[in-house]
N, C-alpha and C positions, 0 to 999 in steps of 0.2 A: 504494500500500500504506500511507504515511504517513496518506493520508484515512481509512483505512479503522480500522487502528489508532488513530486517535484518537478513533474512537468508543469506545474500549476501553476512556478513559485511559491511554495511551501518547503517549509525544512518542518521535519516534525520530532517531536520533543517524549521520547517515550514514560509514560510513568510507573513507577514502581507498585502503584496500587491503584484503584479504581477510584480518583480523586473526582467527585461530584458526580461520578458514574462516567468519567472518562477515560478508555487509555491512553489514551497520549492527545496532544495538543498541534494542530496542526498553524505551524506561523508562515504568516505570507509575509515575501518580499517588499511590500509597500510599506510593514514595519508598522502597519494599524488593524490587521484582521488577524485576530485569533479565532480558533475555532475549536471545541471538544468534541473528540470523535470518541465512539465505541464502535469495539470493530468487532464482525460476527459472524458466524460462520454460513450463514443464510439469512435471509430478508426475516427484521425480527422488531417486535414493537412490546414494550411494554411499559406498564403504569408507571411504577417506580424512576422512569427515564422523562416523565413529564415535567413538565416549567424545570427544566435544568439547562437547557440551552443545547442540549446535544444533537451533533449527526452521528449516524450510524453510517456504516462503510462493512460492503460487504463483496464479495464474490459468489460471481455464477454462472455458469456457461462462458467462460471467457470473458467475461464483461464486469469491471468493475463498477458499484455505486456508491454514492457519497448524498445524503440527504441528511433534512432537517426533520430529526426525528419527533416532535411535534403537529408542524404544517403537517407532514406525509400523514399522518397516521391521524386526524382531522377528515384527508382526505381518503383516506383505504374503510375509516368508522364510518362515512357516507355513502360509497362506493362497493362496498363488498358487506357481509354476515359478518365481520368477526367479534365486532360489538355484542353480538350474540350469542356468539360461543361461550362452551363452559369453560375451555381455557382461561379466555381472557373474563368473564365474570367470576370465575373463581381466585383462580392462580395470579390475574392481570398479566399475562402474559400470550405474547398469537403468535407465531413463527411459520413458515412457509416452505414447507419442502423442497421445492421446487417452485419456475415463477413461469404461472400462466400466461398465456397473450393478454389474458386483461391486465394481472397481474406488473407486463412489464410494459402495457401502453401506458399503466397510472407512473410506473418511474421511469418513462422515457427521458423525459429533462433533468434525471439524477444521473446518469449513465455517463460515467466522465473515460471509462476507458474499456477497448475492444479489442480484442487481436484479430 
């Protein structure tokens, strides 16, 4: 993810613990955007990661994402069931096996890298 962000202009800053529920801190070259990523191992939303400021960053099919895990998951609780699940009304937590065509037209504008 580091590689990938730094085509961004980002250097990133790993943490030693999950400080505000981020792993590492991604800094842009302009020297005014930071950003807190939690990184995952598939497309994943949950409660506890709300009003913190975080993006998640994940991989999938060759294709890496970087979103604002708030807005997105705003828009996925409008747009898909998961609001409804027992998952997420139980556990607060919805994760995604894999990412459908609907799935990956809601994070088309997340998708910062492809091979």
């Amino acid at each position: 993810m580091s590689a990938v962000l730094a085509d961004y202009g980002f250097v990133t800053i790993r943490l030693s613990d999950d400080w505000q529920g981020a792993d590492f801190i991604a800094h842009h070259v302009d020297g005014e955007t930071f950003i807190k990523v939690q990184l995952k191992g598939r497309l994943t939303f949950e409660k506890k990661y709300q009003g913190k400021d975080l993006y998640i960053a994940f991989h999938s099919n060759g294709a890496w994402y970087l979103f604002p895990h708030d807005e997105v998951l705003e828009c996925f609780l409008s747009k898909t069931n998961i609001g409804e699940t027992q998952s997420w009304k139980e556990r607060g937590i919805y994760s995604f096996p894999g990412l459908s065509k609907k799935t990956q037209k809601l994070l088309e504008a997340y998708r910062i890298y492809e091979k």
